[in-house]
NUMARMI-230990 format. One record per residue (C-alpha): x, y, z. Coordinates in steps of 0.1 Angstrom, whole numbers, padded with zeros to 4 digits, always signed. Layout:
<gukols>
XYZ;...
</gukols>
This chain:
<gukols>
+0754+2044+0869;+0728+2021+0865;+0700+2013+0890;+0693+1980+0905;+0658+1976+0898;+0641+1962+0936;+0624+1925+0934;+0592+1946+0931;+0602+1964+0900;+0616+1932+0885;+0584+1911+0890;+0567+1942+0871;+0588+1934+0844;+0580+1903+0842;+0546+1902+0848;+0539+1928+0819;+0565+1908+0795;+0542+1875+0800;+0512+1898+0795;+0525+1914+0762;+0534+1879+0753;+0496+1863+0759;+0483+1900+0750;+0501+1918+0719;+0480+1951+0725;+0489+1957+0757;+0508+1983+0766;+0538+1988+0790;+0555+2018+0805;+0589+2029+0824;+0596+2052+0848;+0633+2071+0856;+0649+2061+0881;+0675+2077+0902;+0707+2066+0898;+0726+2045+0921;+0766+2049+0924;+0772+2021+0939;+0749+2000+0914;+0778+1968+0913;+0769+1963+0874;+0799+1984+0865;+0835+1980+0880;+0866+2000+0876;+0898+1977+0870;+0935+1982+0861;+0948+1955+0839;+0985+1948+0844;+1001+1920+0821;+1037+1915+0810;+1048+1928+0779;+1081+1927+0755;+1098+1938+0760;+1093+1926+0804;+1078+1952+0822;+1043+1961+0838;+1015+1987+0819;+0985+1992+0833;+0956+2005+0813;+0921+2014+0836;+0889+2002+0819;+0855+1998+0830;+0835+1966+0830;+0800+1966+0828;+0781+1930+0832;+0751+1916+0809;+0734+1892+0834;+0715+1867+0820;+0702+1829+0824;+0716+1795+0820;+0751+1809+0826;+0750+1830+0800;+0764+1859+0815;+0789+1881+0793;+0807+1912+0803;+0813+1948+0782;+0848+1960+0784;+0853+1997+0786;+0888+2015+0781;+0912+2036+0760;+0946+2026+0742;+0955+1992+0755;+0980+1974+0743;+0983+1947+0723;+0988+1924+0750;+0963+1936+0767;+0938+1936+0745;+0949+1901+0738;+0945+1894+0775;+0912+1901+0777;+0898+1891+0743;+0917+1859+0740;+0898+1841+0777;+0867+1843+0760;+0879+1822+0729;+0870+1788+0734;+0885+1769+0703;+0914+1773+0680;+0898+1786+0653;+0887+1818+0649;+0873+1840+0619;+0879+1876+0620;+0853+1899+0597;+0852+1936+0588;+0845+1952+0563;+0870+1972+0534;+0871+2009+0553;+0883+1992+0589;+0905+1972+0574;+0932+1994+0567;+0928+2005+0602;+0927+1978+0625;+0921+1941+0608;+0961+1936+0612;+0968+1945+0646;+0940+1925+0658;+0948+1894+0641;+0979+1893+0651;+0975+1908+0689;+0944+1874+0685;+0974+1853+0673;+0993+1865+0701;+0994+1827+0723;+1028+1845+0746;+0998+1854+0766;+0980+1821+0771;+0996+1795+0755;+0971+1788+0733;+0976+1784+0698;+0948+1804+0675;+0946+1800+0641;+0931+1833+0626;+0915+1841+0593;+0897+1865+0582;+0868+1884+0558;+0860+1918+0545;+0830+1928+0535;+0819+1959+0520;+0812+1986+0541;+0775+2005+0543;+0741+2001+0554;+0732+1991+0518;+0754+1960+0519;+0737+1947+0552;+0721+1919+0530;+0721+1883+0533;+0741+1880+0503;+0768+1898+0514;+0763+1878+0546;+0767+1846+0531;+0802+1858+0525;+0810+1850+0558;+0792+1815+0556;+0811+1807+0524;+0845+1816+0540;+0841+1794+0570;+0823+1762+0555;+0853+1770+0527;+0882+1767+0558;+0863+1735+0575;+0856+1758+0606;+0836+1736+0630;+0810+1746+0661;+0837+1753+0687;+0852+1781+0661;+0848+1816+0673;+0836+1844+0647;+0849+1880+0652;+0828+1912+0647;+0850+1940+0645;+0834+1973+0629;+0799+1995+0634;+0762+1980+0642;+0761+1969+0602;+0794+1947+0607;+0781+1934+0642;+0745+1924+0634;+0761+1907+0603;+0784+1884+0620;+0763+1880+0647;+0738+1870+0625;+0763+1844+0613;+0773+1830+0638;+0737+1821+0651;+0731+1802+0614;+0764+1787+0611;+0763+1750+0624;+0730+1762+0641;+0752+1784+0662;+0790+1790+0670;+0806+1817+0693;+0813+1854+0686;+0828+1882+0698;+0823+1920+0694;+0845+1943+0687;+0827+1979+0681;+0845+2007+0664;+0819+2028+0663;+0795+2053+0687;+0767+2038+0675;+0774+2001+0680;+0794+2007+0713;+0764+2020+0731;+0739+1996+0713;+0738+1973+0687;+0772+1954+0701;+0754+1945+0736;+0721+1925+0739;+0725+1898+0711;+0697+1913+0684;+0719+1899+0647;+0705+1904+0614;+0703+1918+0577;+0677+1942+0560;+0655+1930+0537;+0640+1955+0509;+0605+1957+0523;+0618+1961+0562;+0650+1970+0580;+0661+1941+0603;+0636+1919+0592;+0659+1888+0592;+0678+1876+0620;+0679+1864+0655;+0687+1865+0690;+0725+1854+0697;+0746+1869+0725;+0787+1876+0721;+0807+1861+0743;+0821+1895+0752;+0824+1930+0740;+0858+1947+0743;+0852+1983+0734;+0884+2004+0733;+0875+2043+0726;+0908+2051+0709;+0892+2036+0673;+0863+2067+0677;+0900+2087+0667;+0890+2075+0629;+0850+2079+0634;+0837+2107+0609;+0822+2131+0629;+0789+2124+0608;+0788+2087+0623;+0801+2102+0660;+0766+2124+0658;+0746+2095+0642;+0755+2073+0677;+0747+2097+0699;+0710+2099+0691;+0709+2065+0707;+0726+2081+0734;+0701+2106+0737;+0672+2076+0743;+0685+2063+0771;+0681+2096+0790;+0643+2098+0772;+0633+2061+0779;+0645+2060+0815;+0676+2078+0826;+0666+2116+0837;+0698+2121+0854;+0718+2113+0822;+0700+2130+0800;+0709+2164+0820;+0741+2151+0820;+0740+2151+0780;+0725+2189+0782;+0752+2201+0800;+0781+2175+0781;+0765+2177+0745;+0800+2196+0732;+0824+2181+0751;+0802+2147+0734;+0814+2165+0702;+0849+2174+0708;+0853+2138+0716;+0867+2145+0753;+0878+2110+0767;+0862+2111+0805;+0829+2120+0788;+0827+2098+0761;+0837+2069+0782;+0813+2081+0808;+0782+2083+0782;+0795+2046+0769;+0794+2030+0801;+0762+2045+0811;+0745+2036+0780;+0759+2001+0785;+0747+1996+0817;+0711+2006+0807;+0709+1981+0779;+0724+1958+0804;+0695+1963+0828;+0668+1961+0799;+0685+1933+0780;+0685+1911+0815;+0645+1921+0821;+0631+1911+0780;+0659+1898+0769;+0641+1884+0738;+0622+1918+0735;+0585+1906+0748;+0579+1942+0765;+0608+1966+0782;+0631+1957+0754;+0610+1971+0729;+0613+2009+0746;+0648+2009+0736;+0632+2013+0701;+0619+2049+0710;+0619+2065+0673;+0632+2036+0656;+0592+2028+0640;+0593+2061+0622;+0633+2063+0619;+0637+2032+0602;+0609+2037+0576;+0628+2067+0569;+0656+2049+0562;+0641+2024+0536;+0618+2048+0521;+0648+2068+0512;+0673+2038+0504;+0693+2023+0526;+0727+2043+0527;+0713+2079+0523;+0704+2083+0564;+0731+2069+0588;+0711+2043+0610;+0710+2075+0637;+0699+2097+0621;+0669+2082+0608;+0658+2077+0647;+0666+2111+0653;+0637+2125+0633;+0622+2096+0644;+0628+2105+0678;+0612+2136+0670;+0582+2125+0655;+0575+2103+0681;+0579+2133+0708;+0559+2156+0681;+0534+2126+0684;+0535+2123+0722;+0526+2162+0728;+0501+2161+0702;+0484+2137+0726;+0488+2154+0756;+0510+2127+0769;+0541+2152+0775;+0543+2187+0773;+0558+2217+0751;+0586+2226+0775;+0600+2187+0767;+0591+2184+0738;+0611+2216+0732;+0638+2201+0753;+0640+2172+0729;+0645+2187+0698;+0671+2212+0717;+0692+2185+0725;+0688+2165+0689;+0699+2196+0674;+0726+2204+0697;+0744+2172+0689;+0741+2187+0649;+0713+2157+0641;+0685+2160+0617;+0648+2168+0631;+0635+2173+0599;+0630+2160+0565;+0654+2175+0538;+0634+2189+0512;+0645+2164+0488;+0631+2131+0506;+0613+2111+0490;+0591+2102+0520;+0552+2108+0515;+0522+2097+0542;+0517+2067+0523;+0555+2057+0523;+0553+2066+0560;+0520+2042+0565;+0526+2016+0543;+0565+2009+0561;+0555+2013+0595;+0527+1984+0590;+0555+1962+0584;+0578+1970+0611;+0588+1941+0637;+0565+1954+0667;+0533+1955+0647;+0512+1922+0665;+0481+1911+0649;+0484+1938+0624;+0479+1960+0654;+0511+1990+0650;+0528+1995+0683;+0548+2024+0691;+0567+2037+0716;+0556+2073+0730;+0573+2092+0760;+0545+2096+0787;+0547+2120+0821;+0579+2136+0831;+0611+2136+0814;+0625+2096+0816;+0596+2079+0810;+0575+2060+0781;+0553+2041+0770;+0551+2009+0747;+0518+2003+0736;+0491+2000+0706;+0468+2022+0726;+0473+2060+0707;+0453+2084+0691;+0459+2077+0657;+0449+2110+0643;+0476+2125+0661;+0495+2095+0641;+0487+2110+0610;+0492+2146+0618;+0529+2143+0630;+0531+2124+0597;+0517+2146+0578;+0533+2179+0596;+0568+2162+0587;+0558+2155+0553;+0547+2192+0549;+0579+2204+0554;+0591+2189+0522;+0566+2200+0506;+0570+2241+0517;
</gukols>
């Protein structure tokens, strides 16, 4: 599980967050460390709740807490099959008003948009009466636009929703940082819940509040900072996941053992294929882990002014990938995965780490059937590469920041500070390959 970073560790955070705040070329590093099993971020609970028709069920699940100021506090829910009931249970207590809007988009729908309106409907558990609409939106990376977000605006303003409504996310990262976004605009702010039904947005993009929509010169350009209320993640909707998006969310599995979890990323070495076969201890495992390390970095930066940004290991080179090649062609995951590999290619170029992890890195990438390579058909060239990455969120004073593993396996580096010949000749190498 997760460590609890000492009082020491913690005012290093926040001293270097200040710092990169006042300072936008300094740099900031982290360093592994061990895990701690009785870290009390995470707890293990058996939910029991009547049912029709009366008896008990109990499901186990895992909940893992975001701590953060101004009572602000939200947990993650972790489990497998609940019922409806208990699902609604859960869900339900963090639902403030009595209007709710319910958005996914048109390939979840078939699959889930009905039970969960009605198990949200469901007041036999409560007694309180929700009204619950809802929206679908097209599904795909390309349709993360503000246009298609406005859809969501329209419906609510349409149905006279006010600011104690509660929006519902329930689909991948592209759903959540859509109705996240949302929710922040809408009446300068209303409540939301997550709901991830995917790999890739149950391990990141549902925890830590970053909302938004692509714009065509960046990826994520528009948005802000809005926490959920909760996130109830049951890993019996993976069952539907193509295995191409299952292998696209574990790259950002794969960073939290490169950025500061050794431990779990030998745990991923020796659990890649049970990963894979979608084995239920293990996936819920590498869920709750990952959730309890964005919990820890989201409570340190949680408006990303240093350690935050780590969590972005390969996502400078990934997502110009993504938008040099139109949005839709790379899954979000895969784009960091050969981003992940650049930046590691980058990082022993510099002498920073050496061949062994570097080979260790790309071993693990490939085990898990992502991309460290450019297809020969990519339209990426060094000057797509340069000119996107000079527009990407962590640039500061047109100064490019990246983030570069640094030492032994678990550690890294966020800085401007880097040889940027050996910038250009990962870029180049990669963009050779095409070429060949």
């Amino acid at each position: 599980m997760a460590s609890v970073l000492s009082p020491t560790r913690w005012l290093h955070l926040a001293t270097t967050a200040l710092l990169l705040t006042t300072n936008p070329a300094a740099s900031f590093s982290t360093t592994s460390t061990p895990q701690n099993n009785n870290n009390n971020r995470c707890t293990t609970t058996s939910l029991s709740v009547a049912s029709t028709p009366p008896q008990q069920t109990t499901t186990p699940y895992d909940t893992v807490k975001v701590d953060l100021s101004s009572g602000r506090d939200y947990p993650i829910y972790i489990g497998s099959d609940f019922t409806d009931t208990e699902a609604a249970t859960l869900i339900r207590q963090h639902i403030h008003g009595k209007r709710v809007l319910l958005i996914t988009n048109d390939r979840i729908a078939p699959l889930y948009l009905e039970r969960y309106q009605q198990l949200l409907s469901d007041n036999s558990v409560d007694d309180k009466e929700l009204v619950v609409d809802t929206v679908v939106l097209p599904d795909g990376e390309e349709n993360k636009t503000y246009d298609v977000m406005a859809m969501v605006l329209d419906k609510a303003l349409g149905l006279g929703l006010d600011r104690k409504s509660t929006f519902v996310a329930l689909g991948g990262g592209v759903i959540g940082d859509m109705v996240g976004f949302a929710s922040a605009v809408y009446q300068r702010g209303v409540n939301f819940v997550q709901i991830p039904t995917t790999v890739m947005a149950m391990v990141d993009s549902s925890v830590g509040g970053k909302t938004g929509v692509n714009h065509p010169l960046g990826k994520n350009m528009i948005g802000a900072f809005h926490q959920p209320q909760c996130v109830f993640i049951d890993t019996s909707t993976l069952n539907t996941l193509p295995d191409r998006e299952l292998k696209s969310g574990i790259s950002e599995v794969v960073k939290y053992g490169l950025i500061r979890d050794a431990p779990f990323f030998e745990w991923q070495e020796e659990n890649m294929t049970k990963l894979l076969e979608r084995d239920p201890e293990a996936t819920r495992y590498a869920i709750r882990r990952s959730c309890e390390n964005k919990a820890d970095v989201v409570q340190a930066d949680e408006l990303e002014a240093g350690v935050r940004a780590t969590l972005n290991l390969g996502h400078t080179f990934g997502h110009a990938i993504e938008n040099g090649s139109g949005y839709g062609t790379w899954l979000h995951g895969e784009g960091v995965s050969i981003g992940t590999a650049m930046a590691a290619t980058m990082s022993e170029k510099m002498g920073w780490i050496d061949e062994g992890l570097k080979q260790r890195i790309y071993d693990i990438l490939e085990s898990a059937d992502l991309p460290v390579k450019l297809p020969r058909d990519s339209p990426m060239k060094v000057e797509t590469f340069n000119k996107l990455m000079s527009l990407d969120k962590k640039v500061a004073d047109g100064q490019l920041r990246l983030i570069l593993l640094q030492g032994e396996l678990g550690n890294c580096k966020f800085t401007g500070e880097f040889d940027t010949g050996a910038l250009q000749e990962t870029i180049e190498e990669f963009v050779k390959e095409i070429e060949a």
